[in-house]
C-alpha positions in Angstrom: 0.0 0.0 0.0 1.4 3.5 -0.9 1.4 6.1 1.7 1.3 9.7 0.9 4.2 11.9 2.8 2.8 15.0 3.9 4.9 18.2 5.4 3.2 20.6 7.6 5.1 24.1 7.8 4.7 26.7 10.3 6.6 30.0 10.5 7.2 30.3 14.3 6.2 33.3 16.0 6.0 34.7 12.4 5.0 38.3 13.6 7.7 38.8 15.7 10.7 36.8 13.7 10.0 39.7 11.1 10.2 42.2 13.9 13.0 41.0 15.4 14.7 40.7 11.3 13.7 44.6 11.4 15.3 45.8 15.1 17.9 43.1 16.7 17.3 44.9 19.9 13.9 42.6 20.6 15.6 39.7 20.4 15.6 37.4 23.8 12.7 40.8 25.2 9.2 40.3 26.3 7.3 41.7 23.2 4.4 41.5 21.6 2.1 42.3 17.8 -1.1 44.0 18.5 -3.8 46.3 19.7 -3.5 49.1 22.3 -3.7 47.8 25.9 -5.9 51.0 27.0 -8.4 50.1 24.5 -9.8 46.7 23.2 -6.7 45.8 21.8 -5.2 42.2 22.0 -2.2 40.5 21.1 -1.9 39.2 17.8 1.5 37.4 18.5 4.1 37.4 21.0 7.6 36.5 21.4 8.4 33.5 23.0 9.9 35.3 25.9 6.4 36.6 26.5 5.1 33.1 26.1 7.5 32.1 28.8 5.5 34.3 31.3 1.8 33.3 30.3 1.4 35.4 27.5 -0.9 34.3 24.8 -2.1 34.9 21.1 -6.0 36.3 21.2 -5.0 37.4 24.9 -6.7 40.8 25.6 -3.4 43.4 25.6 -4.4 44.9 29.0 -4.2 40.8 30.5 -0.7 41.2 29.0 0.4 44.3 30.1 -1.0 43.1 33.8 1.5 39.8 33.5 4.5 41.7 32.1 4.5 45.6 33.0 7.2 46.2 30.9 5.8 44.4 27.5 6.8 45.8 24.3 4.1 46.5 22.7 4.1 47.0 18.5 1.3 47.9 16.0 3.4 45.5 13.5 3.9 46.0 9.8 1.6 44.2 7.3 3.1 44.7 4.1 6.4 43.7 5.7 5.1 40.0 6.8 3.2 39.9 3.5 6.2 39.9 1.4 8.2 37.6 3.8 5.4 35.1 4.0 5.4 35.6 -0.2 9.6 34.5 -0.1 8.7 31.7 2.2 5.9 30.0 -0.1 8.2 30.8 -3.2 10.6 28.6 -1.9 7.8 26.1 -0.9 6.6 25.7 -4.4 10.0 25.4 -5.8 10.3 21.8 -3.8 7.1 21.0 -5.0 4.2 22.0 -7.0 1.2 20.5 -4.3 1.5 23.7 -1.9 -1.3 24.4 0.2 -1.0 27.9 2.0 -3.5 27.9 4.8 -2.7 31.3 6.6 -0.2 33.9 5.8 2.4 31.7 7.9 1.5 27.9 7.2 1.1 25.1 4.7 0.7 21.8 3.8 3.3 20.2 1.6 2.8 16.3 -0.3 5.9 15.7 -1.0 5.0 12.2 -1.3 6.6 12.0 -5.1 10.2 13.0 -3.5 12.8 10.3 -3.4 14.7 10.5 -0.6 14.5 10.6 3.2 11.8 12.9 4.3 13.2 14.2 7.7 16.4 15.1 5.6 14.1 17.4 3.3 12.2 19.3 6.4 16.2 19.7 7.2 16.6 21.0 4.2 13.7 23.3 3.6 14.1 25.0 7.2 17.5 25.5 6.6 17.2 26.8 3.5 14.5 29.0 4.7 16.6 30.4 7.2 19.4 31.1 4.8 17.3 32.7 2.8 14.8 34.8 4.9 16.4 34.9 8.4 13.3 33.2 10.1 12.9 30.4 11.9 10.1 27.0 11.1 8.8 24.4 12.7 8.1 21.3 10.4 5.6 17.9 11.4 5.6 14.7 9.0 3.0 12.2 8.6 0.5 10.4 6.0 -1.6 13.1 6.1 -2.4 16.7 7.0 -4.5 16.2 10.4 -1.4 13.9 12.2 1.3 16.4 10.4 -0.6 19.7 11.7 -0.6 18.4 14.8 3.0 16.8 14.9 4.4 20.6 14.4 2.1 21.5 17.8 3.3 19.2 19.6 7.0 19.4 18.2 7.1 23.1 18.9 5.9 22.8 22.6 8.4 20.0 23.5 11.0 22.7 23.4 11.3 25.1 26.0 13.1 28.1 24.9 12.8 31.8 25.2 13.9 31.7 21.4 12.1 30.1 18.5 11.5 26.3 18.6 12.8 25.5 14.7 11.0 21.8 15.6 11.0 18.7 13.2 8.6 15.9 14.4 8.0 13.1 12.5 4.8 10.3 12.9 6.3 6.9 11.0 3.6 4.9 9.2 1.7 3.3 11.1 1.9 4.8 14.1 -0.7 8.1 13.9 -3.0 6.5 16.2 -0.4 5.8 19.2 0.8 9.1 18.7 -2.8 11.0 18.9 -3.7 9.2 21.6 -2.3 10.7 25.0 -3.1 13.9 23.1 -6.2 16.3 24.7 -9.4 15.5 23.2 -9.5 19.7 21.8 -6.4 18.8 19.7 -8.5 17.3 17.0 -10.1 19.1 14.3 -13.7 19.4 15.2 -13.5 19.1 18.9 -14.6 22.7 20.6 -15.3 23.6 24.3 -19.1 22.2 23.9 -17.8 18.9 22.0 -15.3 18.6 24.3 -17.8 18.7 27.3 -20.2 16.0 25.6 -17.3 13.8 25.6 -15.8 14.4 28.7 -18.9 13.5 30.4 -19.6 10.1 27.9 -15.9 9.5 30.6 -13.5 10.0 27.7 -10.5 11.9 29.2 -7.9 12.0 25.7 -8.0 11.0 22.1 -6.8 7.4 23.0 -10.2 6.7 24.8 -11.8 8.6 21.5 -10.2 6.1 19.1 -11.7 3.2 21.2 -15.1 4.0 21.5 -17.7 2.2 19.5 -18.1 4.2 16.1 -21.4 3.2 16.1 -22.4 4.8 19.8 -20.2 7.8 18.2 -22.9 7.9 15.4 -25.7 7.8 16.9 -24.7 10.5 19.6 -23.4 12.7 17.2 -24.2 11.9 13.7 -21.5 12.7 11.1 -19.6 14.6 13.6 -18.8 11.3 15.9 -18.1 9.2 12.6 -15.6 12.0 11.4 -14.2 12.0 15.0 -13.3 8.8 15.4 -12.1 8.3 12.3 -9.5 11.4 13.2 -8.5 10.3 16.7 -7.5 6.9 15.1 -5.0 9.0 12.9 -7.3 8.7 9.5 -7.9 12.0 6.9 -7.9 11.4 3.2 -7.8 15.3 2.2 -5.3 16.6 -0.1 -3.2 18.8 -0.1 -5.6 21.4 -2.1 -3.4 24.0 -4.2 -6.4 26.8 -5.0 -9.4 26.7 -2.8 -12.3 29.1 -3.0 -13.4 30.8 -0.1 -16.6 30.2 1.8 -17.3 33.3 2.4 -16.2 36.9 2.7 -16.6 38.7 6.5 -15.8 42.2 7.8 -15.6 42.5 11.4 -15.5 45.6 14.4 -14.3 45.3 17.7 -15.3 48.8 19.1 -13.5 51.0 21.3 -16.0 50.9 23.8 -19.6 49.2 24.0 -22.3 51.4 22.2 -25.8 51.0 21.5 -25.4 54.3 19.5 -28.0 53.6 16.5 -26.1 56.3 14.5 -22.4 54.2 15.1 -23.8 51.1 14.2 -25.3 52.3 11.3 -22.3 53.8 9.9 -20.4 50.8 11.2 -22.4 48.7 9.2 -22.1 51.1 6.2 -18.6 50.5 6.4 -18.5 46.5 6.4 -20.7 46.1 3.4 -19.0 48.1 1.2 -15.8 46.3 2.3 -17.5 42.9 1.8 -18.5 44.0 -1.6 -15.1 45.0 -2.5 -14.2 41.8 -1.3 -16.7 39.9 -3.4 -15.6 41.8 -6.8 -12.0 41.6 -6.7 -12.7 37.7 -5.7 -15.0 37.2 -8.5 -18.3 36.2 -6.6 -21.2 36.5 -5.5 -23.2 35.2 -2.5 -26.6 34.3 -2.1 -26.5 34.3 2.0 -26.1 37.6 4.4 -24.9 36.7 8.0 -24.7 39.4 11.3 -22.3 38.5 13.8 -23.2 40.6 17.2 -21.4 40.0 20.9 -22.8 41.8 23.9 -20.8 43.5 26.7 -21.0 40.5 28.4 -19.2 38.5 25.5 -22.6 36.3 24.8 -22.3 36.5 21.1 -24.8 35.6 18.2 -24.6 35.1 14.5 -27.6 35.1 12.6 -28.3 34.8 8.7 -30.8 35.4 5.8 -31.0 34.1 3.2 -31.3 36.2 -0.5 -33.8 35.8 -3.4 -30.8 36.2 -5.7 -26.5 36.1 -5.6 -25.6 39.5 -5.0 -22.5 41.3 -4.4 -23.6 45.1 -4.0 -22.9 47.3 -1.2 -26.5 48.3 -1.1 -28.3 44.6 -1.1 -25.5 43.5 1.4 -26.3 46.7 3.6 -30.1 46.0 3.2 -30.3 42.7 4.7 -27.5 43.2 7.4 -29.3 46.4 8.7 -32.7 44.2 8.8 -31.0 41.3 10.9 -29.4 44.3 13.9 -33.1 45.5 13.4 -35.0 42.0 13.8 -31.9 40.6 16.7 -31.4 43.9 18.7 -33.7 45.7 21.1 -32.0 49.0 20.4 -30.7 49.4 24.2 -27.9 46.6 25.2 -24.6 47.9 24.7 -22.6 46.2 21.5 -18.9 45.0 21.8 -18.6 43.7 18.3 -20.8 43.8 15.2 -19.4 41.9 11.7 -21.4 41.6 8.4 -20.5 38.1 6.1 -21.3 36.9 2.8 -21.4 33.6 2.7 -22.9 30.8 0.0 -20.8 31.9 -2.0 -20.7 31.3 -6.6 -19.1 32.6 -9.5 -21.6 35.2 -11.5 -24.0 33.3 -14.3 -22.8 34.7 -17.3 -26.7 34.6 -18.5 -28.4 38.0 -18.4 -31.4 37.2 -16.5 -30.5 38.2 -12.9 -30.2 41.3 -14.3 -33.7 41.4 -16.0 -35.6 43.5 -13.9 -34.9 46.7 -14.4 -34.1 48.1 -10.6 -31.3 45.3 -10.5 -30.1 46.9 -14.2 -29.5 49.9 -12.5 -28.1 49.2 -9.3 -25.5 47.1 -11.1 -24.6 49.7 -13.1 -24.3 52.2 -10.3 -22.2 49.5 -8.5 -20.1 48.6 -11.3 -19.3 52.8 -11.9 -19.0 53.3 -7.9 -16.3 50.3 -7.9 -14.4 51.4 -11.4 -13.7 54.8 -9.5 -12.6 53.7 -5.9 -10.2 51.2 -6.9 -9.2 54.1 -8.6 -9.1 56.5 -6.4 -9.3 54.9 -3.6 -12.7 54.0 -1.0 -13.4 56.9 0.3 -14.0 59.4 -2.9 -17.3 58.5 -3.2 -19.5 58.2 -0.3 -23.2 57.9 0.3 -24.9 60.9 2.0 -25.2 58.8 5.4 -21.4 58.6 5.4 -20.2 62.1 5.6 -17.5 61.9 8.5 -19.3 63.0 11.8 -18.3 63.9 15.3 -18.4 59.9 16.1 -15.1 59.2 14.1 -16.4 56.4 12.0 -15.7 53.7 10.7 -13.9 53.1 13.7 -10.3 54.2 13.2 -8.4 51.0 13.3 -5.9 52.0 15.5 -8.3 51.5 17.8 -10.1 48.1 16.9 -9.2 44.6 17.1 -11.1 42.0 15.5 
C-alpha cells in the first residue's frame, strides 16, 4: 500500500521573527504584535519570551500588560510579513508544486513523489529557509495533513526556549494512532469547548479513549460529527493537499473601542463593512446568495444570525439591506454592543446569462455599483460616499488604530 508523505510548515512566531529581522534589539525581550492595551486591543503574537510568562495569542493586551509591565508592545507592519510570508511559499513551491498555503504563515506540503528521506528534506527546507529569509520554522511529517498539523504542535511545545522552537517531528507509518492518543481531546479538528464537554462526560479523558469508542455509539450521539471524529483520533484523513481553494465566504468584522448601542455608530459601522465585503466579493469574482450578522454583547454572549437572498448578489447596497434588517429584527436597540461583523457567505461565481439582471431596478443598481467600484479602486474607497457617510463627530468607521477583531 502506498502512503502519501505530507509536510506541515509553520513559520514560528512569524510576527515577531519579522520584527526582530527589522530591530535586533527585541531579540531574547518580552514583546508583543497588536492592539493598544488601553483600549480593546489584543495580542496578535508574542515573542516566546512573552510566552514564557503566560502570555498568549487572542490574549486581551491589558491581560498582557498586567502579567508583564514592561511588554513591548508594536502595532506590527503588514506589508512587511506579507512579502516575507510571499519569499517563504516561493521557496515552498520550488520543492514541490502540491503547496497548500492555509494562513499567511502555514502550509501543507505532499511531498509524497520526492525520493529521498523525508526528515532530511524538512532539514533542508528549514534550513534553507533560514538562509534565505532569516526566520525560523517548525516542520511535522506524517501520511496526512490532520497527524502532520498536529506533529508541528506538539514538536514546537516539546522545546522550551525563550527563542524560537525550529521543531522537526515526525509520525512513522503506522503509528498516527499511538501518537494521537495521549493527546487532549481539543487537539483534533472538530472538537470545541461544547464537544469537548459531551465527551468528557460520555468519561472520555484523551483522544486514545476517543479512538476506542464504539463508532457506532459515536454515530448515533453525534451523527456525522462522531463518525468523522473517530475516524480522526485513530490517525485517518484522506484530504489533499488542495493547491487553490475558494473561499466560503467573505466577512468584515468591528471590535469597538468601547460598547455602544449608538444607533447612529452602528449604522455607519455597518455602512462601512458592506462596502468592504462588496469589494471583497468583486476583486474575488463572486457572488453570494446568503447575508450573515455577527453581534457579541458587553457580556461577550455572542450571536450570529443569517438570511438568506432571493438572488446572488454582491452590491454594497443589497449587502447593507439585509445586514441592517438582521441588527433590526436581533437587537432591542438598548444593550450595549462590543462587536458587530457583516459576512457573505454561499458563495458562486456570477451566471454569465443575463437574466439576474432582468428586472430593471437590478439593471441599474448594477450599473451604479459597477461605476462606484471602477472609481474607488481608482481613487481609492473613500472618494465616493453615500450621504449617510459624511465623517461626523463619532469618528467612524472606527479608526483601526483603535479596533481589534
Amino acid at each position: 500500500m502506498d502512503f502519501r508523505t505530507i509536510i506541515h510548515l509553520d513559520l514560528d512566531a512569524f510576527y515577531c521573527a519579522v520584527e526582530e529581522l527589522q530591530n535586533s534589539s527585541l531579540h531574547g525581550k518580552p514583546f508583543a504584535v497588536g492592539g493598544r492595551p488601553e483600549g480593546r486591543g489584543v495580542v496578535s503574537s508574542c515573542s516566546y519570551a512573552a510566552r514564557r510568562l503566560g502570555i498568549r495569542s487572542a490574549m486581551p493586551m491589558a491581560r498582557a500588560v498586567q502579567i508583564c509591565p514592561n511588554l513591548i508592545i508594536l502595532r506590527g507592519n503588514h506589508r512587511e510579513y506579507g512579502q516575507k510570508s510571499r519569499q517563504v511559499m516561493e521557496i515552498l513551491r520550488q520543492t514541490t508544486d502540491l503547496v497548500e498555503q492555509i494562513s499567511i504563515d502555514e502550509a501543507f506540503l505532499d511531498v509524497s513523489e520526492i525520493s529521498g528521506n523525508k526528515v532530511a528534506l524538512a532539514r533542508s527546507l528549514q534550513s534553507r529557509i533560514k538562509s534565505e529569509t532569516n526566520l525560523p520554522c517548525s516542520l511535522g511529517i506524517a501520511t496526512n495533513k490532520l497527524v502532520a498539523k498536529i506533529a508541528t504542535d506538539v514538536g514546537k511545545s516539546s522545546i522550551q526556549t525563550d527563542t524560537f522552537p525550529n521543531a522537526i517531528q515526525e509520525v512513522p507509518v503506522g503509528q498516527e494512532a499511538a501518537f494521537l492518543a495521549p493527546l487532549p481531546l481539543e487537539t483534533l479538528w472538530g472538537i470545541g469547548p461544547k464537544t469537548a464537554e459531551t465527551l468528557h462526560r460520555m468519561g472520555m479523558q484523551n483522544i486514545g479513549d476517543l479512538a476506542l469508542w464504539p463508532v457506532t455509539d459515536l454515530t448515533k450521539r453525534l451523527g456525522k460529527l462522531g463518525f468523522d471524529l473517530h475516524a480522526r483520533a485513530n490517525g485517518i484523513d484522506h484530504n489533499p493537499v488542495t493547491t487553490h481553494r475558494d473561499p466560503k465566504s467573505i466577512s468584515q468584522e468591528v471590535t469597538f473601542g468601547k460598547d455602544t448601542n449608538h444607533q447612529h455608530i452602528l449604522n455607519r459601522t455597518l455602512q462601512h463593512q458592506a462596502l468592504q465585503v462588496s469589494t471583497g466579493l468583486k476583486r474575488a469574482g463572486f457572488v453570494g446568495t446568503t447575508v450573515k450578522l455577527k453581534l457579541r454583547w458587553a457580556d461577550f454572549t455572542t450571536i450570529t444570525r443569517q438570511i438568506t437572498l432571493p438572488e446572488p448578489v454582491d452590491n454594497e447596497r443589497t449587502i447593507l439591506e439585509y445586514a441592517q434588517k438582521l441588527l433590526k429584527q436581533n437587537w432591542n436597540g438598548k444593550t450595549l454592543i462590543r462587536l458587530i461583523g457583516i459576512g457573505v457567505s454561499g458563495l458562486q461565481r456570477p451566471s454569465q446569462q443575463l437574466s439576474l439582471w432582468d428586472k430593471v431596478d437590478y439593471t441599474r443598481m448594477a450599473q451604479l455599483e459597477a461605476a462606484l467600484h471602477q472609481v474607488r479602486s481608482r481613487y481609492g474607497q473613500d472618494v465616493i460616499q453615500r450621504g449617510a457617510q459624511s465623517p461626523n463627530q463619532h469618528g467612524l468607521p472606527p479608526d483601526e488604530e483603535e479596533l481589534s477583531q
